[in-house]
C-alpha positions as CSV (number, residue, x, y, z in Angstrom):
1,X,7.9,-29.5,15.6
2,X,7.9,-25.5,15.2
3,X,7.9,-23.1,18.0
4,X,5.3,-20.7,17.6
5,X,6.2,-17.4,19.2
6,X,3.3,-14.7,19.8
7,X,4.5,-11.4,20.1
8,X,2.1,-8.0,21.4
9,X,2.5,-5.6,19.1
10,X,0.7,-2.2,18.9
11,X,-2.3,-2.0,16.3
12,X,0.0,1.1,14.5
13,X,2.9,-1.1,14.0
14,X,1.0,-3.7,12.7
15,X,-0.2,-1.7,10.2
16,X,3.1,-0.8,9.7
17,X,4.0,-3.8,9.2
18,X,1.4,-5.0,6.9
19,X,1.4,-1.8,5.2
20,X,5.4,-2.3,4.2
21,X,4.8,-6.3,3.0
22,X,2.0,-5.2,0.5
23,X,4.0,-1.9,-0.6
24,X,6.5,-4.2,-1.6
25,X,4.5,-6.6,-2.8
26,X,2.5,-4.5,-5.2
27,X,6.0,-2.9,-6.3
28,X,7.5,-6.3,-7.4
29,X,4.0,-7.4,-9.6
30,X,4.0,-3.7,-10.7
31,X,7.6,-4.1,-12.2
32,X,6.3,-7.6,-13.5
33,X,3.4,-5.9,-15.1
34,X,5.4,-3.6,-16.8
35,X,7.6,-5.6,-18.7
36,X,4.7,-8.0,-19.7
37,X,2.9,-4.8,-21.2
38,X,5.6,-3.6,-23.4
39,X,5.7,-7.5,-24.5
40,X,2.5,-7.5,-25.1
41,X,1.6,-4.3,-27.3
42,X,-0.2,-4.9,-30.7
43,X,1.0,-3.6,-33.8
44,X,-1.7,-3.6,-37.1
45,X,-1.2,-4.9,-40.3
46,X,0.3,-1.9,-41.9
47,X,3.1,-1.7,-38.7
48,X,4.4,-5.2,-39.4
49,X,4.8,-4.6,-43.1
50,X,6.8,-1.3,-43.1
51,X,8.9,-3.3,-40.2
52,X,9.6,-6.5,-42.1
53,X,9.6,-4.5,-45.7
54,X,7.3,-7.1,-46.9
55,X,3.7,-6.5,-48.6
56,X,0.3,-7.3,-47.1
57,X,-0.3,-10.5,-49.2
58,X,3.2,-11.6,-48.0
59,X,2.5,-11.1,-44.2
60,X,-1.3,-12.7,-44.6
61,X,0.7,-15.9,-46.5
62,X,3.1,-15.8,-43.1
63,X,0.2,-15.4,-41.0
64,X,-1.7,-18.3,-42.8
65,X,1.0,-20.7,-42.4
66,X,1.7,-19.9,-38.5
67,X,5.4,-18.2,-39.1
68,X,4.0,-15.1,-38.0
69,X,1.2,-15.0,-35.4
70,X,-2.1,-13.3,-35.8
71,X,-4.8,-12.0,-33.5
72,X,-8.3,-11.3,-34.5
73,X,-9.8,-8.4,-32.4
74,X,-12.8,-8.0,-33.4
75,X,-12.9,-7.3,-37.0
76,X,-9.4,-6.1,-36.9
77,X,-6.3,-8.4,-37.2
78,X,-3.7,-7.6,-35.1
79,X,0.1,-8.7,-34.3
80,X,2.1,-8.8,-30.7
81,X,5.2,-6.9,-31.2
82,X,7.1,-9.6,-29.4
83,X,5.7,-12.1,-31.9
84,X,6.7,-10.1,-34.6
85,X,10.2,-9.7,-32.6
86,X,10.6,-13.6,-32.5
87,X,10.1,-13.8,-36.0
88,X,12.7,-11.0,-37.4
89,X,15.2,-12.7,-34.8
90,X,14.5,-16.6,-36.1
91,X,15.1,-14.6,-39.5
92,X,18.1,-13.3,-38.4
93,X,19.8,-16.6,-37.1
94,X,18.6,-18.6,-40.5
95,X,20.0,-15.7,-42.6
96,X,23.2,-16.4,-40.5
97,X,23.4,-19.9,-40.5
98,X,23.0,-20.4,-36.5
C-alpha cells in the first residue's frame, strides 16, 4: 500500500510549483507543435510540379492513382509537403534499387 505524505506549503510556492510543471509542460507540446507544423505545410499544384519537374496532367494521373496524396480545400487542391517528401524519397530508393 502507498504512503501518502501531506506536506504545508506556502500558497506562493505552490504557485511556484505549479507554475514550473505547466511552463514545462507547454514547452515540450510547443516543441511538438513545431515540428508537426513544418510537416504539415501545404504546397499547391504549381509547387509540386516545379519540385518533381513533372507537368500538371502528370501530377493529377499520380494524384488519381493515390502515389501522391491530394487535399481538397475548398475549391483548391492542395499537397502536404511531407507527402510530397515521401514520394520523391520512395522515388529515390526505386531509382536505386533499395
Amino acid at each position: 500500500m502507498e504512503t501518502l505524505k501531506l506536506v504545508q506549503v506556502t500558497p506562493e510556492s505552490l504557485a511556484e510549483i505549479v507554475k514550473n510543471a505547466v511552463s514545462s509542460e507547454l514547452e515540450r507540446f510547443s516543441d511538438l507543435f513545431k515540428k508537426s507544423e513544418s510537416d504539415s505545410e501545404y504546397l499547391t499544384r504549381e509547387e509540386v510540379c516545379k519540385r518533381l519537374k513533372i507537368s500538371k496532367g502528370t501530377l493529377n494521373n499520380r494524384s488519381r492513382s493515390g502515389e501522391i496524396p491530394s487535399h481538397k480545400v475548398g475549391r483548391r487542391v492542395l499537397y502536404r509537403n511531407c507527402e510530397v517528401q515521401e514520394y520523391i524519397n520512395g522515388q529515390k530508393r526505386m531509382s536505386y534499387g533499395e
